[in-house]
MITOR-945613 format. One line per 4 residues: number of its first residue (from 1); their letters; for each residue y, z, x of C-alpha. Coordinates in Angstrom, 3 decimals, decimal comma, always signed. Layout:
residues N
NUM) A) Y Z X ~ ...
***
This chain:
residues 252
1) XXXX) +0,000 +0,000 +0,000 ~ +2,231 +0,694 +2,895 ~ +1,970 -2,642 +4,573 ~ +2,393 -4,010 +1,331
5) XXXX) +5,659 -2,424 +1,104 ~ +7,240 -3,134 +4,585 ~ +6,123 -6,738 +4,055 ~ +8,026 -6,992 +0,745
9) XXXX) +11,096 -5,360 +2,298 ~ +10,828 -7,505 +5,104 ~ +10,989 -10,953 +3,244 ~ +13,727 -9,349 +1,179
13) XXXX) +15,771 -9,170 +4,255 ~ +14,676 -12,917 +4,890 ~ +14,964 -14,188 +1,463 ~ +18,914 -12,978 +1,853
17) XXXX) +19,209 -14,978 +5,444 ~ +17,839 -17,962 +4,441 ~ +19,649 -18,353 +1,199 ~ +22,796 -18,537 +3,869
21) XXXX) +20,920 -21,498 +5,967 ~ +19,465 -19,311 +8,544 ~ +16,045 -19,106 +9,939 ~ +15,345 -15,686 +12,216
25) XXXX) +12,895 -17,407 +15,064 ~ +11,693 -14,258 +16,205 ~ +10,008 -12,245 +13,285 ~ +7,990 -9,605 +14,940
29) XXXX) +6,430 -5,874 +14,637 ~ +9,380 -4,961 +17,583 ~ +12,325 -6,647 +15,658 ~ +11,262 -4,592 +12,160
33) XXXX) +12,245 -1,147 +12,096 ~ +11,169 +1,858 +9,451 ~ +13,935 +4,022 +8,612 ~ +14,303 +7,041 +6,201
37) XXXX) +17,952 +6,273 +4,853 ~ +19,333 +8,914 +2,700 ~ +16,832 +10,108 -0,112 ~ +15,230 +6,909 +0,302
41) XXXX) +11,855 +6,608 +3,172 ~ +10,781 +4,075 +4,111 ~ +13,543 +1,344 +4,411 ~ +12,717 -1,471 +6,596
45) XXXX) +15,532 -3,617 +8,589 ~ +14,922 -6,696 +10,119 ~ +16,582 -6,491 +13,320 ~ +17,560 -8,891 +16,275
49) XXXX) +19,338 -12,293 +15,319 ~ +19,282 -13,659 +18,757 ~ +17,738 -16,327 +18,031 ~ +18,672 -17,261 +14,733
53) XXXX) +19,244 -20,769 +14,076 ~ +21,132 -22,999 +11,051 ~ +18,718 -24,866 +8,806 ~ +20,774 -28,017 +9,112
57) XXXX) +21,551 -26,988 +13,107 ~ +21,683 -30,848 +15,115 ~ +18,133 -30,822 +17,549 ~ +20,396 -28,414 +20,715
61) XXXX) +16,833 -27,692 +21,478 ~ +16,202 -31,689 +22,895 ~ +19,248 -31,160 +25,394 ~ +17,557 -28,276 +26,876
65) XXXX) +14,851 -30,156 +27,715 ~ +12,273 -29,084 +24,789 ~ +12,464 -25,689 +25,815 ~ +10,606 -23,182 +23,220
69) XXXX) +11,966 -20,053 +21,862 ~ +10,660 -16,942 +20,164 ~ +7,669 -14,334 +20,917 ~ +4,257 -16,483 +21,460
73) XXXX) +2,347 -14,254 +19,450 ~ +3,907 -14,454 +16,661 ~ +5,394 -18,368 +16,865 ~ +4,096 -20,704 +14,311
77) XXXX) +2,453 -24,203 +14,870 ~ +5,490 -26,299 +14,375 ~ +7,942 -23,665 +16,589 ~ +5,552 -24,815 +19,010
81) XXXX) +4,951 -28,517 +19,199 ~ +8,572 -29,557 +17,388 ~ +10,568 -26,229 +18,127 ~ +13,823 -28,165 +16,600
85) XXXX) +12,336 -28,452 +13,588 ~ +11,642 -24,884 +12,561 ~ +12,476 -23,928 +8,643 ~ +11,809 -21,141 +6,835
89) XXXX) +8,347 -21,431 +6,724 ~ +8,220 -21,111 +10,330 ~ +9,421 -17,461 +9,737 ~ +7,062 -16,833 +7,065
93) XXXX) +4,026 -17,613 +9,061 ~ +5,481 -14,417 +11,649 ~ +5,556 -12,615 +8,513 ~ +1,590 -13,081 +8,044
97) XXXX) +1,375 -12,486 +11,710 ~ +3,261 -8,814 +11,292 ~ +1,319 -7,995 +8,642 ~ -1,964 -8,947 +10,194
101) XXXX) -0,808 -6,467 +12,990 ~ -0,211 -3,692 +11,060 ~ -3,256 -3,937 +9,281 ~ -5,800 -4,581 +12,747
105) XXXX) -3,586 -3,254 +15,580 ~ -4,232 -6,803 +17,396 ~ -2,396 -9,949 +17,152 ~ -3,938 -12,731 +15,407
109) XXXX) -5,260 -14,120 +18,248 ~ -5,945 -12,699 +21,674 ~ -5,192 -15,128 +25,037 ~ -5,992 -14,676 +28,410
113) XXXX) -2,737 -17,197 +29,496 ~ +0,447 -18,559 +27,751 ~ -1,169 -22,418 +27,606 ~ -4,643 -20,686 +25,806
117) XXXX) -2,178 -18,700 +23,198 ~ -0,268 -21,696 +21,935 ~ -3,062 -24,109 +21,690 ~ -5,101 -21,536 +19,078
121) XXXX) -1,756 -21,155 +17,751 ~ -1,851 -24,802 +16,814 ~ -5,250 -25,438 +16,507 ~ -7,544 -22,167 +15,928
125) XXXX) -8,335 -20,561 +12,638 ~ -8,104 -17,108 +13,178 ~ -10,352 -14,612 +12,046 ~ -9,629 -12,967 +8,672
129) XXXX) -8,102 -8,992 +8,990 ~ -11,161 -7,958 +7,192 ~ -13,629 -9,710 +9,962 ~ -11,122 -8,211 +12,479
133) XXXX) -11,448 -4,896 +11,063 ~ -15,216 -5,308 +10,217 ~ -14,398 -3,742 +6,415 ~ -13,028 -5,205 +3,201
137) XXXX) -9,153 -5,097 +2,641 ~ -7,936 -5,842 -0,969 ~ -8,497 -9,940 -1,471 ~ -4,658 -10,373 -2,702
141) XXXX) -3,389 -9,109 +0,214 ~ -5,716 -10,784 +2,469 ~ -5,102 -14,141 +0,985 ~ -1,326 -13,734 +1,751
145) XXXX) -1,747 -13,321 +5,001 ~ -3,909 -15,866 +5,525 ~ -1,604 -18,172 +3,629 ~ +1,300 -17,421 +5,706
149) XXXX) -0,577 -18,259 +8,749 ~ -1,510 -21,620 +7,441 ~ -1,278 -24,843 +10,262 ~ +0,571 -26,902 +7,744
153) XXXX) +3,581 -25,705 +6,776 ~ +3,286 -27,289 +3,319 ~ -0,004 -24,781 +2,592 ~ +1,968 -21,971 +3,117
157) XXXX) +4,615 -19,985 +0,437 ~ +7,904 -22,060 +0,918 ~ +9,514 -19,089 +0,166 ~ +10,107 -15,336 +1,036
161) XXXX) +10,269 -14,549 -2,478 ~ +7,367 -16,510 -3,088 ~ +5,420 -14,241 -0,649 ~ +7,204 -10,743 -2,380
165) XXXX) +5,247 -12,174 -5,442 ~ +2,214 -12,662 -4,298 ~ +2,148 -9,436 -2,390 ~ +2,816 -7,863 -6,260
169) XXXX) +0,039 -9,110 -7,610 ~ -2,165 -7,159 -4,901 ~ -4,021 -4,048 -6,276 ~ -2,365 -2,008 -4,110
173) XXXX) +1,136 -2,976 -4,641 ~ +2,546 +0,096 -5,658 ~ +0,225 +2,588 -4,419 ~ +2,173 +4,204 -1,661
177) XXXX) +4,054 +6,717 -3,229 ~ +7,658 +8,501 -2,122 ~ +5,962 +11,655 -1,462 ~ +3,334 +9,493 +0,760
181) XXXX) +6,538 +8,229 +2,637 ~ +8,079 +11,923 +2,780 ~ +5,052 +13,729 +4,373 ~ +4,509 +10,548 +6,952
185) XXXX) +8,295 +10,858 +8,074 ~ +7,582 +14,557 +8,112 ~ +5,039 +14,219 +10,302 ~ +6,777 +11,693 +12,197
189) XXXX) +9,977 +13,877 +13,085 ~ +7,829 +16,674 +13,973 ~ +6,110 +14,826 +16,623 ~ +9,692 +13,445 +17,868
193) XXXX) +10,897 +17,049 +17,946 ~ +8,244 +17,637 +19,960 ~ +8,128 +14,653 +22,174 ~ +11,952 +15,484 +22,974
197) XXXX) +11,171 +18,802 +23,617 ~ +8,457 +17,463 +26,029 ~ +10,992 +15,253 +27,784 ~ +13,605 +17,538 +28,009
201) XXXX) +10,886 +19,355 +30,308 ~ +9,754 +16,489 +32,228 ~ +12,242 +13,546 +33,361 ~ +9,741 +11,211 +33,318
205) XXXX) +8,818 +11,515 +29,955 ~ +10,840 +8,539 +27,630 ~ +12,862 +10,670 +25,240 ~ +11,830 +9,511 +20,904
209) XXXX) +14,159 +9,298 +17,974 ~ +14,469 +10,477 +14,992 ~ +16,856 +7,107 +13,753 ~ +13,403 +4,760 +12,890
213) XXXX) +10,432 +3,537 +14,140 ~ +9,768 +0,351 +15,406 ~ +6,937 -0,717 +13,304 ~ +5,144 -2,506 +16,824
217) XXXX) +4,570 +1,551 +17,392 ~ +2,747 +2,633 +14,492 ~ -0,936 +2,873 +15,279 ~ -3,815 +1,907 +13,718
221) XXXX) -6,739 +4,872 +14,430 ~ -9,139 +1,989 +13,112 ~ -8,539 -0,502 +14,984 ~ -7,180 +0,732 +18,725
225) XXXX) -5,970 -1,551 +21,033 ~ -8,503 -3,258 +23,259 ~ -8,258 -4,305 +27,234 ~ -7,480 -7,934 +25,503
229) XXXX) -4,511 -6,136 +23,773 ~ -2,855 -4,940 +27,488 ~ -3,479 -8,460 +29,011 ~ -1,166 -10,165 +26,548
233) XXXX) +1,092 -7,371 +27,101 ~ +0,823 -7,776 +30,760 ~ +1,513 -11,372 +30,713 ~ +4,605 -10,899 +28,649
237) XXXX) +3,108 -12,696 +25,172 ~ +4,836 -10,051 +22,707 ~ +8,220 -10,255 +24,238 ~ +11,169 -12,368 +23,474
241) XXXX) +11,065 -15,383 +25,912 ~ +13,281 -18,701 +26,637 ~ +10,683 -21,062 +28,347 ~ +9,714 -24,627 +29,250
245) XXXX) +6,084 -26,154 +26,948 ~ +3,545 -25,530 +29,587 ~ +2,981 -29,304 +28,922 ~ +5,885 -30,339 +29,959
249) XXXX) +5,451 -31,859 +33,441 ~ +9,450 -31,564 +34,120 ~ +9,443 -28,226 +33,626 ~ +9,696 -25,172 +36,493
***
């Protein structure tokens, strides 16, 4: 029900942007942050317009040499092999990325180089979150993911609201209640009270915050992150990068 909810208030966020001609690029669990705002928990803000781009922008990317943009685990087909064409859709498809993270704890689909994680990116099906996970998720939910991360961008929802209604007619739509969201942020600024207090002990201990969470750290007890999971971190795959196609024979 949670995921459900962050995803909705995600393509809320979208649905607003790309009504004004813009598409985000770089849709990921690191640019979403949970907040508890007020009385309200739970409020999600899509963060990190860096790379956002007009819908009717002229092809800049072509001067630059057909230089890619955007997080490689989380870019869609198209951002790949015609990066100046990217529409909403292309956004969407990180949206069915996202939420496949926060439902497995892994990426859609783990690489061992930069080259190997774009080609399954255009070519690979990837493995359903409930074969991921090895147990059954609600089928609504699962087919919108699986949607979103459709090749052809004509086989996915062509619309951010078209994905908020699909995600309502899940099961599980409105089972995560306010007092669900109190007690987790409870729990969540206890253990930042205590992580301060920790750091305020050691130096070398990273200080938390009590302002959000980045949704790229909630974990997933289910599913931990496997030695596959580090190597794409290592090699810099779920960070923001400006970058020449590996195929491009011009390139550094």
């Amino acid at each position: 029900g949670r995921v459900i909810h962050i995803l909705k208030m995600m393509c809320g966020s979208l649905y607003e942007a790309h009504l004004l001609g813009l598409v985000h690029r770089d849709i990921k669990p690191a640019n979403v942050m949970l907040n508890r705002r007020g009385g309200e928990p739970d409020v999600v803000k899509v963060l990190d317009f860096g790379l956002v781009k007009a819908i009717d922008e002229e092809k800049r990317s072509q001067q630059s040499g057909g230089g890619l943009s955007g997080t490689p685990l989380y870019m869609s087909p198209e951002a790949i092999e015609t990066p100046e064409l990217v529409d909403v859709r292309s956004d969407l498809y990180a949206v069915g990325a996202v939420g496949y993270f926060l439902l497995t704890g892994q990426p859609v689909f783990h690489a061992s180089s930069l080259t190997d994680l774009l080609q399954k990116h255009v070519t690979a099906v990837p493995d359903s979150p409930s074969q991921r996970l090895n147990h059954p998720i609600t089928a609504e939910l699962e087919n919108v993911l699986m949607a979103c991360l459709e090749k052809s961008r004509a086989k996915r929802p062509q619309t951010a609201r078209d994905v908020m209604t699909m995600l309502n007619r899940s099961s599980a739509a409105f089972s995560w209640s306010t007092d669900e969201a109190d007690a987790w942020w409870g729990r969540h600024e206890r253990d930042d009270r205590a992580a301060t207090t920790t750091a305020s002990s050691d130096p070398g201990t990273a200080k938390g915050t009590t302002a959000g969470s980045s949704i790229s750290g909630q974990k997933d007890t289910t599913a931990p992150f496997s030695d596959r999971a580090k190597v794409t971190a290592d090699l810099g795959l779920d960070r923001t990068s400006l970058f020449q196609h590996p195929d491009d024979s011009n390139g550094p």
